[in-house]
VEXPA-521068 format. One record per residue (C-alpha): x, y, z; residue in three letters; residue number from 1. Coordinates in pm, 1 decimal. Layout:
{site {X Y Z} ALA NUM},
...
! end
This chain:
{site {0.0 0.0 0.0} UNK 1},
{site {112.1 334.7 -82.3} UNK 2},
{site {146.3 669.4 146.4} UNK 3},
{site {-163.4 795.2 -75.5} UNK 4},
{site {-364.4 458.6 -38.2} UNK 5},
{site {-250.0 476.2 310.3} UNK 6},
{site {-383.1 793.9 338.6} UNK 7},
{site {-703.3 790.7 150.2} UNK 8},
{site {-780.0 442.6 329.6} UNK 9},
{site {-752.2 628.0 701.5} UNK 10},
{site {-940.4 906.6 631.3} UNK 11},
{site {-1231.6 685.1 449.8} UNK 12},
{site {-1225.4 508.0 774.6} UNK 13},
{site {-1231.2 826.5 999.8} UNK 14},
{site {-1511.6 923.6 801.2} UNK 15},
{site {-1708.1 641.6 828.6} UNK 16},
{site {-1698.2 587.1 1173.0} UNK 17},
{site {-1657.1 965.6 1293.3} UNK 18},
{site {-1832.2 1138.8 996.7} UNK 19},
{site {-1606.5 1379.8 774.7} UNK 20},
{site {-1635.0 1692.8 1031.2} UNK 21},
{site {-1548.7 1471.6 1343.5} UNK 22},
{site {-1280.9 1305.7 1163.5} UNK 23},
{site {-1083.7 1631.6 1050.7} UNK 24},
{site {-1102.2 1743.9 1429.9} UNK 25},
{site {-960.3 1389.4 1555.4} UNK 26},
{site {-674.2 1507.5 1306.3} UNK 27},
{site {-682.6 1861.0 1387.2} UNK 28},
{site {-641.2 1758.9 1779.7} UNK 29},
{site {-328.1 1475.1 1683.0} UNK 30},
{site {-153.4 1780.6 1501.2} UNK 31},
{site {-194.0 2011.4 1819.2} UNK 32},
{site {-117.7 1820.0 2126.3} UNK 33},
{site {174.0 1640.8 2138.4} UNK 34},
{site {140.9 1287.2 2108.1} UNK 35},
{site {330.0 932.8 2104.9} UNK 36},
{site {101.2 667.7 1921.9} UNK 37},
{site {335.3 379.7 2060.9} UNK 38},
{site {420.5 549.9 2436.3} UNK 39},
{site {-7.6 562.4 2426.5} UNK 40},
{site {-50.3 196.5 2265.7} UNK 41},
{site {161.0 87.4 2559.7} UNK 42},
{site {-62.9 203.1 2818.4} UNK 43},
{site {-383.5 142.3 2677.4} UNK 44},
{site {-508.6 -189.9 2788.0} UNK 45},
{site {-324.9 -182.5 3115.5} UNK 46},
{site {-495.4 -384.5 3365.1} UNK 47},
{site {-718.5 -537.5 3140.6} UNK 48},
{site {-746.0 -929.1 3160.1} UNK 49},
{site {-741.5 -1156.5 2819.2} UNK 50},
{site {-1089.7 -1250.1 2927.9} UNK 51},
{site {-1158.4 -846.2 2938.8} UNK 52},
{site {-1045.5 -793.6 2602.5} UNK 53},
{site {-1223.6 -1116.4 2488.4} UNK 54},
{site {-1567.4 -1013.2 2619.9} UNK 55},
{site {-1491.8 -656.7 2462.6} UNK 56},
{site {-1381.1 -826.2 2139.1} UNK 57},
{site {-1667.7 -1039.2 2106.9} UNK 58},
{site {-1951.1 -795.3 2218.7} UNK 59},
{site {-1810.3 -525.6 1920.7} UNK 60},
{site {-1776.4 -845.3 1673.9} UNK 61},
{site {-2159.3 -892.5 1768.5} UNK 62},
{site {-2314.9 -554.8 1738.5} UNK 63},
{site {-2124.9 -526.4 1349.5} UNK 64},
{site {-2307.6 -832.1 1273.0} UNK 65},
{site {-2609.2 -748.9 1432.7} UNK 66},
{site {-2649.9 -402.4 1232.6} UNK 67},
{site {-2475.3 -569.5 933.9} UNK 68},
{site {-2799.8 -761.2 874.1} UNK 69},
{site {-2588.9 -1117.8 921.0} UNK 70},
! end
């Protein structure tokens, strides 16, 4: 995948999920602030059991089938 596809493909996805205005503030507030993607990835299921994540896995996996029509 290109930078471009790369690109087009994460903002298609902000989009989506955020809706276009939403997603170019989640961008606008990642340019402003300082802030470390892997420093935050580190921290971000501390605490959180494999049967945690599971459960959260599972219930997310649900609801996109659920309002997928499957």
């Amino acid at each position: 995948m290109t930078d471009l596809e790369l690109r087009r493909t994460g903002m298609d996805a902000l989009s989506e999920k955020l809706g276009l205005v939403q997603a170019e503030r989640f961008i606008t507030l990642l340019l402003r602030e300082p802030f470390d993607y892997t420093e935050w990835r580190k921290h971000q299921y501390q605490g959180a059991t494999v049967s945690s994540l599971f459960a959260a896995a599972k219930n997310q996996w649900e609801t996109r089938q659920k309002s997928s029509g499957k």
